[in-house]
Backbone atoms as SQL, in Angstrom:
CREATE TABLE atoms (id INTEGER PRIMARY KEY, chain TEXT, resi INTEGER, resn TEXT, atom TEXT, x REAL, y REAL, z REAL);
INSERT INTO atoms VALUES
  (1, 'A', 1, 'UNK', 'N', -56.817, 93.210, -11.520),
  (2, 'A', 1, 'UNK', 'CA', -57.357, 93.295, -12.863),
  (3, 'A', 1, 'UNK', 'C', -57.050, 94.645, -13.512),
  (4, 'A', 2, 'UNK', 'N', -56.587, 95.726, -13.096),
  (5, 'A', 2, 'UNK', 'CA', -56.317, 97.033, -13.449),
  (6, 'A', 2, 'UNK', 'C', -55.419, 96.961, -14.528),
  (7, 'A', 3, 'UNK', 'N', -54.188, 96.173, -14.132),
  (8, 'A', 3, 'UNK', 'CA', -53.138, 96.037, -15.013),
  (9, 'A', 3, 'UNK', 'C', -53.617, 95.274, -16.387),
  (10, 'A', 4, 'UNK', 'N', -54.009, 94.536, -16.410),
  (11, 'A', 4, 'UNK', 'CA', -54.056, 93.943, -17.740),
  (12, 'A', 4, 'UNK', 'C', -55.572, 94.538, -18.397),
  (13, 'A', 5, 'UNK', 'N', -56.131, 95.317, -18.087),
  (14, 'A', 5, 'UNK', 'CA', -57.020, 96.399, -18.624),
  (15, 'A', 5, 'UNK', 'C', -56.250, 97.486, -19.142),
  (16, 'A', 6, 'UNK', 'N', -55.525, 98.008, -18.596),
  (17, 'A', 6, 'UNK', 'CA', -54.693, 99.110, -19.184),
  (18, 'A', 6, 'UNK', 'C', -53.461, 99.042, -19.890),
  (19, 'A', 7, 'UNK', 'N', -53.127, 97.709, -19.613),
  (20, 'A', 7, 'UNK', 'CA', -52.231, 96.890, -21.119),
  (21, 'A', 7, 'UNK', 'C', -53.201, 96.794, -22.256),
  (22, 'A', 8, 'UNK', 'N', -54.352, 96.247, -22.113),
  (23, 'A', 8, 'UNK', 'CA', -55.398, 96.196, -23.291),
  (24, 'A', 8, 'UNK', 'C', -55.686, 97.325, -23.946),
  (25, 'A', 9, 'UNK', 'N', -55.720, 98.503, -23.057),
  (26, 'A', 9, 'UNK', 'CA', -55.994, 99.914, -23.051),
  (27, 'A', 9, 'UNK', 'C', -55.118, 100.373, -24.187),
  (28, 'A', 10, 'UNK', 'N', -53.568, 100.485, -23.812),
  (29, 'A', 10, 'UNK', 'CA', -52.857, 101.238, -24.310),
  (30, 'A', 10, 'UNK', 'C', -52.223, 100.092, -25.650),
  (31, 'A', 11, 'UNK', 'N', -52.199, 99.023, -25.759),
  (32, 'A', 11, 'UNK', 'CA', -52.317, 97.942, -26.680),
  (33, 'A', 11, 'UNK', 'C', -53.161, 98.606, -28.192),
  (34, 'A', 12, 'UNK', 'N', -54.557, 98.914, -27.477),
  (35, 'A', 12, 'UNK', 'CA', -55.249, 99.611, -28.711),
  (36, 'A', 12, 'UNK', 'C', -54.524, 100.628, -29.431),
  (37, 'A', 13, 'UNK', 'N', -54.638, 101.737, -28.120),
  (38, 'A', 13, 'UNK', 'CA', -54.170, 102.948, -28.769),
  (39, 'A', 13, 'UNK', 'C', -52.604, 102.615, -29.415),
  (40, 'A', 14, 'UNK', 'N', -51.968, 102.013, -29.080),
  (41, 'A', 14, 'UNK', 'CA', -50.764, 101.861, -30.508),
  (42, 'A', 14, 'UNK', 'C', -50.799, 101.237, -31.654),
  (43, 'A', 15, 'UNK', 'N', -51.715, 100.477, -31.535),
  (44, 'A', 15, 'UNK', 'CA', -52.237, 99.800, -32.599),
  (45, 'A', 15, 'UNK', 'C', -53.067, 100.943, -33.879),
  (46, 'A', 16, 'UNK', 'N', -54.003, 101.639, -33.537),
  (47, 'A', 16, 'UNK', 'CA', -54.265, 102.837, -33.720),
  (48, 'A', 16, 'UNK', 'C', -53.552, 104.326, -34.144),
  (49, 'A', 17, 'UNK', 'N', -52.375, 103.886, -33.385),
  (50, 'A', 17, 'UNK', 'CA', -51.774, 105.346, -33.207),
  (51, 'A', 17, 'UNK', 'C', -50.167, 104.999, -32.969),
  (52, 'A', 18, 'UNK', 'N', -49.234, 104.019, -33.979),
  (53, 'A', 18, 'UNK', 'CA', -48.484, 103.549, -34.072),
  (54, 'A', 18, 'UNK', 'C', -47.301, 104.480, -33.781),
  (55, 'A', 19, 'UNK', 'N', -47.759, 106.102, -33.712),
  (56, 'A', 19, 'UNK', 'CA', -46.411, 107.042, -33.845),
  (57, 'A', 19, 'UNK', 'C', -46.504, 107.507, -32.470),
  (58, 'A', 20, 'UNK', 'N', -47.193, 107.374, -31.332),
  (59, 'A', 20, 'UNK', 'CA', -47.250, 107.753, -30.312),
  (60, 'A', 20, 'UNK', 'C', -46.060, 107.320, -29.625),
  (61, 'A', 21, 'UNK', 'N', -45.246, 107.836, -28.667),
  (62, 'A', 21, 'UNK', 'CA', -44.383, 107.429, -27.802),
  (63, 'A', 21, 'UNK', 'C', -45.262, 106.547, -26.459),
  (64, 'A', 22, 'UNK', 'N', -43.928, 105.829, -25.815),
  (65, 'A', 22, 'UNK', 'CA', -45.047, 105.335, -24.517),
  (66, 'A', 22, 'UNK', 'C', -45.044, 106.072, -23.490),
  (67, 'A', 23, 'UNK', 'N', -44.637, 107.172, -23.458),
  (68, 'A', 23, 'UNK', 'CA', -45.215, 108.472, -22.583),
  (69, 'A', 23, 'UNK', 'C', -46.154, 108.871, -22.834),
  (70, 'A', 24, 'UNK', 'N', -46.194, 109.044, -24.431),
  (71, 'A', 24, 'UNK', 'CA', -47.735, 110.187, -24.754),
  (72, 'A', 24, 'UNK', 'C', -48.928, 108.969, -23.823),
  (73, 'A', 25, 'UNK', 'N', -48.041, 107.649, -24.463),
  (74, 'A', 25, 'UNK', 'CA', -49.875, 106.696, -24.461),
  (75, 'A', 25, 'UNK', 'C', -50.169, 106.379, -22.219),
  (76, 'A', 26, 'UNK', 'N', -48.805, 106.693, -22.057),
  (77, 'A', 26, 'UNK', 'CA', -48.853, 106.782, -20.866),
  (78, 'A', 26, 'UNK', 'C', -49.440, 108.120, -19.931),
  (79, 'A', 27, 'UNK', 'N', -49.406, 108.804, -20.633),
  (80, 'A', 27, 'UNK', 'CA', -50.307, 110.455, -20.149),
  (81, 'A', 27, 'UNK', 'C', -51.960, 110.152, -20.465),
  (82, 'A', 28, 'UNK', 'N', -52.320, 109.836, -21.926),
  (83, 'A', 28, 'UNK', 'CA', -53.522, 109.208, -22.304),
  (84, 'A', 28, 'UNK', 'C', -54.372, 108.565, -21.455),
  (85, 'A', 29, 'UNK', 'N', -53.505, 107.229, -21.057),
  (86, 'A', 29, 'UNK', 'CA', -54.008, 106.618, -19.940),
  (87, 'A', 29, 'UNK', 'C', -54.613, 107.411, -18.777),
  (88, 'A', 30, 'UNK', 'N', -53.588, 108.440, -18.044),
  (89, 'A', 30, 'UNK', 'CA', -53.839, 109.105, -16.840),
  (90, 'A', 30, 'UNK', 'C', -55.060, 110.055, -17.182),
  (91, 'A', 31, 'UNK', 'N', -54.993, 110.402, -18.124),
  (92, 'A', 31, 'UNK', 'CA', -55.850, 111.651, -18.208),
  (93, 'A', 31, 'UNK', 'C', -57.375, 110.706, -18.454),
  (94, 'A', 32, 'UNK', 'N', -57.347, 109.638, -19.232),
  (95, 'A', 32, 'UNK', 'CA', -58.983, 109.763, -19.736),
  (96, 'A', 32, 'UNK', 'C', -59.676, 108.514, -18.666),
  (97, 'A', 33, 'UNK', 'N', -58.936, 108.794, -17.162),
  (98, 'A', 33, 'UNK', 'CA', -59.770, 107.947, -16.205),
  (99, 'A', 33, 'UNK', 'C', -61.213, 108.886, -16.599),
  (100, 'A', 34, 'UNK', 'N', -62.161, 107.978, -15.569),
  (101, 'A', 34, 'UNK', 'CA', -63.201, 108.156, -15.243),
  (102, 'A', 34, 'UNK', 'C', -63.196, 107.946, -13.778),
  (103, 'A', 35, 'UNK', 'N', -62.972, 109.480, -12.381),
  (104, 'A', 35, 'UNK', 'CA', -63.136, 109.169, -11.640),
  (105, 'A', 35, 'UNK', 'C', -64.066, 108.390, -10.614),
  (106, 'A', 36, 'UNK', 'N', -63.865, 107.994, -9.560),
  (107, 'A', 36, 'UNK', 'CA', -64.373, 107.022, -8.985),
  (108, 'A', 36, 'UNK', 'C', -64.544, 107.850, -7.625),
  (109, 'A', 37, 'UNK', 'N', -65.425, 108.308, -6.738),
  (110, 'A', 37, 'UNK', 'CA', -65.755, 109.089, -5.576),
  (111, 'A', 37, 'UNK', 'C', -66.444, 108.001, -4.473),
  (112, 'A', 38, 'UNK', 'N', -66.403, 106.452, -4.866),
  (113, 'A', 38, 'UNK', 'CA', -66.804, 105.237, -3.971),
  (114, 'A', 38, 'UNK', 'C', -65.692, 104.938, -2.767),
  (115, 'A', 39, 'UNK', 'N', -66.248, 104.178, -1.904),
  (116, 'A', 39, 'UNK', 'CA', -65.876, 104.060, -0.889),
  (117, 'A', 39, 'UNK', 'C', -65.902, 102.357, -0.682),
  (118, 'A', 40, 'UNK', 'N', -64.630, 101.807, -0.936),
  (119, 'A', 40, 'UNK', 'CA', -63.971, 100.366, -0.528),
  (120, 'A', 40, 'UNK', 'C', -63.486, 99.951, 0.632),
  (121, 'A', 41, 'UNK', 'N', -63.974, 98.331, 0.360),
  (122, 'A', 41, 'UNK', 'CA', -62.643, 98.229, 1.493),
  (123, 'A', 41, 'UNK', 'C', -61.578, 97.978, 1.553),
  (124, 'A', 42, 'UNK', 'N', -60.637, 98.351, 2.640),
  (125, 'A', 42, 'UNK', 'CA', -59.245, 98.434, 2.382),
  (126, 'A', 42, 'UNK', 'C', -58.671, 97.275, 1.988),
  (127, 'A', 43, 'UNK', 'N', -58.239, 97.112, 0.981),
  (128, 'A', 43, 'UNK', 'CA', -57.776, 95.141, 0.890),
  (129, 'A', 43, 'UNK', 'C', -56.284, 95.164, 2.080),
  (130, 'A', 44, 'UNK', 'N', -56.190, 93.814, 2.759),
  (131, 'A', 44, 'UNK', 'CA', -55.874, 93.094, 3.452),
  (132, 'A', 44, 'UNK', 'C', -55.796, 93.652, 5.060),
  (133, 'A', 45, 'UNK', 'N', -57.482, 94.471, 4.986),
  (134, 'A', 45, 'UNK', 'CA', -57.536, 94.351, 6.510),
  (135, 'A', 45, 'UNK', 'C', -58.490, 93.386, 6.855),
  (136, 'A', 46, 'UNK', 'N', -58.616, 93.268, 8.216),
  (137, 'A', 46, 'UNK', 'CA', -59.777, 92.226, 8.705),
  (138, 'A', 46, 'UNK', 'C', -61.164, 93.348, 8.936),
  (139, 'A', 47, 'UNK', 'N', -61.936, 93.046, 9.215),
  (140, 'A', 47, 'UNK', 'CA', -62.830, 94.122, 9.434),
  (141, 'A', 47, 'UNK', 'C', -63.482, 94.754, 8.081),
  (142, 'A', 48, 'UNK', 'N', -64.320, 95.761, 8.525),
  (143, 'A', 48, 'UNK', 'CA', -64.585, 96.220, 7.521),
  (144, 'A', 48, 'UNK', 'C', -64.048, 98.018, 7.109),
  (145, 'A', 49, 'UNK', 'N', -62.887, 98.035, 7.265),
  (146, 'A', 49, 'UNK', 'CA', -62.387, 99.117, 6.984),
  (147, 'A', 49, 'UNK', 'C', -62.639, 99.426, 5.861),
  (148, 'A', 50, 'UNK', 'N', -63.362, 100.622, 5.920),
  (149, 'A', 50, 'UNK', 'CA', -63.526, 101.351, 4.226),
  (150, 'A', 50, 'UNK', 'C', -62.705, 102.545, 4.087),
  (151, 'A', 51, 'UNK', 'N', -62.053, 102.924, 3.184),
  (152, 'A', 51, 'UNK', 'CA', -61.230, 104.034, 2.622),
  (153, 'A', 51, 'UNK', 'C', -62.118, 104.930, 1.065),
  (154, 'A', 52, 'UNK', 'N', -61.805, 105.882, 0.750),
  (155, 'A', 52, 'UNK', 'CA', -62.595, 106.220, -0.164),
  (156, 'A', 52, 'UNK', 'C', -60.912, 105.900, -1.765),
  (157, 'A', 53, 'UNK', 'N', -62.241, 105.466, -2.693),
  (158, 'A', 53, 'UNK', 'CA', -61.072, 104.777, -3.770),
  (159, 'A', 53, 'UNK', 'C', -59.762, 105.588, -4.362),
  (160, 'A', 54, 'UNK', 'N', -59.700, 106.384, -4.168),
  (161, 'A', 54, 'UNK', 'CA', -59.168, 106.974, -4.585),
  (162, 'A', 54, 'UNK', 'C', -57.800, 107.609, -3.712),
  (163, 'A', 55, 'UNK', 'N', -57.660, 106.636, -2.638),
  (164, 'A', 55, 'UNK', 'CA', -56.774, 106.774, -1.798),
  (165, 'A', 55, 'UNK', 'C', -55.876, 105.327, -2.017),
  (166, 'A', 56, 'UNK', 'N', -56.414, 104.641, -3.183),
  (167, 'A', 56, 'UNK', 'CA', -55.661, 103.400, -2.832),
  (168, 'A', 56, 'UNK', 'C', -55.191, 103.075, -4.422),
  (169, 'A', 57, 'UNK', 'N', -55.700, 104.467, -5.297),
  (170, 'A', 57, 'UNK', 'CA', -55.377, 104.223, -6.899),
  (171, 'A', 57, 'UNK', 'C', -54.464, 105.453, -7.027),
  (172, 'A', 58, 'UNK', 'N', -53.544, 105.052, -8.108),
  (173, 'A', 58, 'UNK', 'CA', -52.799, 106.331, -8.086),
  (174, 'A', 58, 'UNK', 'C', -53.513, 107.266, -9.190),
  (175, 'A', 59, 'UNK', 'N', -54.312, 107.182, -10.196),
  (176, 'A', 59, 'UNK', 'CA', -55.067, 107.161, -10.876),
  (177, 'A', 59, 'UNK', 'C', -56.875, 108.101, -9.912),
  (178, 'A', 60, 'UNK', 'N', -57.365, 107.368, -9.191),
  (179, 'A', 60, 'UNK', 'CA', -58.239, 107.566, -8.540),
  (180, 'A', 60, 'UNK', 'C', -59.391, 107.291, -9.414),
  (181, 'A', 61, 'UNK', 'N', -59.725, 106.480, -10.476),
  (182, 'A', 61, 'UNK', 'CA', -61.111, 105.887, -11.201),
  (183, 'A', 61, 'UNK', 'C', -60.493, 104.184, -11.781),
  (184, 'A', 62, 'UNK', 'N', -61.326, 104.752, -12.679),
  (185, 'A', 62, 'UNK', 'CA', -60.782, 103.338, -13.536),
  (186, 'A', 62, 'UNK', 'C', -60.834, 104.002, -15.001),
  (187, 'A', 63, 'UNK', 'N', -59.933, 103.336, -15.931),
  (188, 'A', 63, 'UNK', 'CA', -59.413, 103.385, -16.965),
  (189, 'A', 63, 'UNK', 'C', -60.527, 103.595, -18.457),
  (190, 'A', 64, 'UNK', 'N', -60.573, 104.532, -19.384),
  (191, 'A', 64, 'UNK', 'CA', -61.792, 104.069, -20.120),
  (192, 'A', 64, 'UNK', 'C', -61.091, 104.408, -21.864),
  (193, 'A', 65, 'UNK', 'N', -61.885, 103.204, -22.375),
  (194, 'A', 65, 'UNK', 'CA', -61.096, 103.076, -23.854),
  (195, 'A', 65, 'UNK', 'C', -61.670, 104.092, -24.284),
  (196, 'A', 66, 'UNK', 'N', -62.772, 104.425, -24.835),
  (197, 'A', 66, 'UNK', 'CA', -63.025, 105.836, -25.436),
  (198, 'A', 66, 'UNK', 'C', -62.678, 106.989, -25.394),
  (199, 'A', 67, 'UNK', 'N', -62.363, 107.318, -23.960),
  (200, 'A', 67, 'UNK', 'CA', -61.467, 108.400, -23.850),
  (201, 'A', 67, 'UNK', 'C', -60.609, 108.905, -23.764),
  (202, 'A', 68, 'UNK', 'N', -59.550, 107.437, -23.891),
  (203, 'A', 68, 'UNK', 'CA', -58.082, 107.218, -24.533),
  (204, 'A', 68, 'UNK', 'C', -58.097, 107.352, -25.691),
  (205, 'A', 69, 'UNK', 'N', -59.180, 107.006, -26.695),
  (206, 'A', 69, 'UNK', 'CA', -59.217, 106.651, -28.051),
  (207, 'A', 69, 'UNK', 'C', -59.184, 108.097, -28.615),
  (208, 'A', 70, 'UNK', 'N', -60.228, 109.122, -27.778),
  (209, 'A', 70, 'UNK', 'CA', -60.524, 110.301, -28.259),
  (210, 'A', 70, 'UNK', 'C', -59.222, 111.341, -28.350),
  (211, 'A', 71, 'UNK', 'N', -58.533, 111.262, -26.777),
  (212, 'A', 71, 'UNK', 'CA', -57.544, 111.915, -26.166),
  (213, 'A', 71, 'UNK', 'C', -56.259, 111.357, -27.822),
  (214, 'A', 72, 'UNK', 'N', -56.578, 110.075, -27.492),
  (215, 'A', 72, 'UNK', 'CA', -55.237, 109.788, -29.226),
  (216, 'A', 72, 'UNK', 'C', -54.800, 110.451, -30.100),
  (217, 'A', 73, 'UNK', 'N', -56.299, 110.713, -30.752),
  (218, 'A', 73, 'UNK', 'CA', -56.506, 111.015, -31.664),
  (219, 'A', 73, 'UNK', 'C', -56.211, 112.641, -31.722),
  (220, 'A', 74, 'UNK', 'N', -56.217, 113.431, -31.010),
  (221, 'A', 74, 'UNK', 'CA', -55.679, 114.792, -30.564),
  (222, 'A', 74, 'UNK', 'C', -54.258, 115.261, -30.098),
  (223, 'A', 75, 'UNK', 'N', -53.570, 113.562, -30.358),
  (224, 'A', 75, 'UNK', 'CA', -52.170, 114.025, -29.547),
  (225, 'A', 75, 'UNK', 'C', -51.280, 113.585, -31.144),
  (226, 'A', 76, 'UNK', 'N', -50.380, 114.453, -31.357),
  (227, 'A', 76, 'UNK', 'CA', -49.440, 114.720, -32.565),
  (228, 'A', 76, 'UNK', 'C', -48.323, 113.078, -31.899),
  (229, 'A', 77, 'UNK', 'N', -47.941, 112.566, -32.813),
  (230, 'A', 77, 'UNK', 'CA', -47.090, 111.523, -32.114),
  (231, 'A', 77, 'UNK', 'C', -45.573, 112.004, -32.407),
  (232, 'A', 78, 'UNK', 'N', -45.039, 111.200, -31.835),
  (233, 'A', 78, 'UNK', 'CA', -43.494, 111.907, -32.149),
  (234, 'A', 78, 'UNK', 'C', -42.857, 111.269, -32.384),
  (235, 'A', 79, 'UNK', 'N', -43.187, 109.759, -32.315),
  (236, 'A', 79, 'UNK', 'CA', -42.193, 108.638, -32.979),
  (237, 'A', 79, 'UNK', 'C', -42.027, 108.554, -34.381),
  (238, 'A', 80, 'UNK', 'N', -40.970, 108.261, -35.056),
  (239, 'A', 80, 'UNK', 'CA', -40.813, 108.009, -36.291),
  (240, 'A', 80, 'UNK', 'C', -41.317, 106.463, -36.782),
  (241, 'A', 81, 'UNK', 'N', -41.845, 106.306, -37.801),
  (242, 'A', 81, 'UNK', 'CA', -42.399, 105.033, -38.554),
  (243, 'A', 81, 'UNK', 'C', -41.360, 104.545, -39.592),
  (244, 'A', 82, 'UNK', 'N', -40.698, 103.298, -39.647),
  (245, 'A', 82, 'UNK', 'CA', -40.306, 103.094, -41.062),
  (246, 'A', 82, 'UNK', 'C', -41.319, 102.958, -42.172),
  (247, 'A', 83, 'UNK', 'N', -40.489, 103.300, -42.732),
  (248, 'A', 83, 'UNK', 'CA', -41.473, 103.719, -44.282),
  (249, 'A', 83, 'UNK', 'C', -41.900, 101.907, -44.892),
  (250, 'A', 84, 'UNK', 'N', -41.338, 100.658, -44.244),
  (251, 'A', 84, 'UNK', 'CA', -41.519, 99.424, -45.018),
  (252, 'A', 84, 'UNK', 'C', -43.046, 99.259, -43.324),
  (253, 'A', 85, 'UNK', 'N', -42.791, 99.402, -42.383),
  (254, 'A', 85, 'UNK', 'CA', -44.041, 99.597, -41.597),
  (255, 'A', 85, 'UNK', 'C', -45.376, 99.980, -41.941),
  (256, 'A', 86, 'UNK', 'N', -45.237, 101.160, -42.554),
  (257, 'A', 86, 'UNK', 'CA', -46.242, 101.892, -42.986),
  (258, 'A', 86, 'UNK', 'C', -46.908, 101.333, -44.116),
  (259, 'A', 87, 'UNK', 'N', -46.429, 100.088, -45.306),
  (260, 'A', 87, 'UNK', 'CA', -46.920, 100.052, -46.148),
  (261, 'A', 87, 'UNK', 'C', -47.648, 99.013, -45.546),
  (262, 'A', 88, 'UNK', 'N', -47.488, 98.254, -44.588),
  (263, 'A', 88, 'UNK', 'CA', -48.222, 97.144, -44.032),
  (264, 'A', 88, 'UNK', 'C', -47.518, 95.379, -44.298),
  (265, 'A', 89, 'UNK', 'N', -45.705, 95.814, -44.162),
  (266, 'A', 89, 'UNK', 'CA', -44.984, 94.881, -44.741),
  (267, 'A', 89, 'UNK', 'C', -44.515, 94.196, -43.340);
């Protein structure tokens, strides 16, 4: 479920923030986790092996729209817009 949360994620913010590159919105992403310091279990062992989460995310939380939204809004974009885009054509 991670993935199509952070398609939704970064979906907004271009929608929002149409001049952003998909690096910036891809840094956005990384930066406005909300770490996670819980302790899972390892998926596809038997047992109950627990690992702490953040050994199994490259990320280490989970993803949060507000603080992508905020982080956006502070980042200069660098893509160019056509000017028939912008009018809403």
């Amino acid at each position: 479920m991670a993935s199509p949360a952070a398609a939704g994620v970064a979906a907004v913010i271009r929608s929002y923030y149409p001049s952003l590159t998909a690096k910036q919105v891809k840094e956005i992403l990384m930066k406005s986790v909300k770490p996670l310091s819980d302790v899972v279990k390892k998926p596809g062992t038997k047992g109950a092996t627990k690992v702490p989460f953040n050994e199994l995310s490259v990320s280490g939380g989970t993803i949060n729209l507000y603080s992508a939204l905020q982080l956006a809004a502070k980042t200069k974009g660098k893509k160019k817009i056509k000017e028939e885009n912008k009018q809403g054509a």
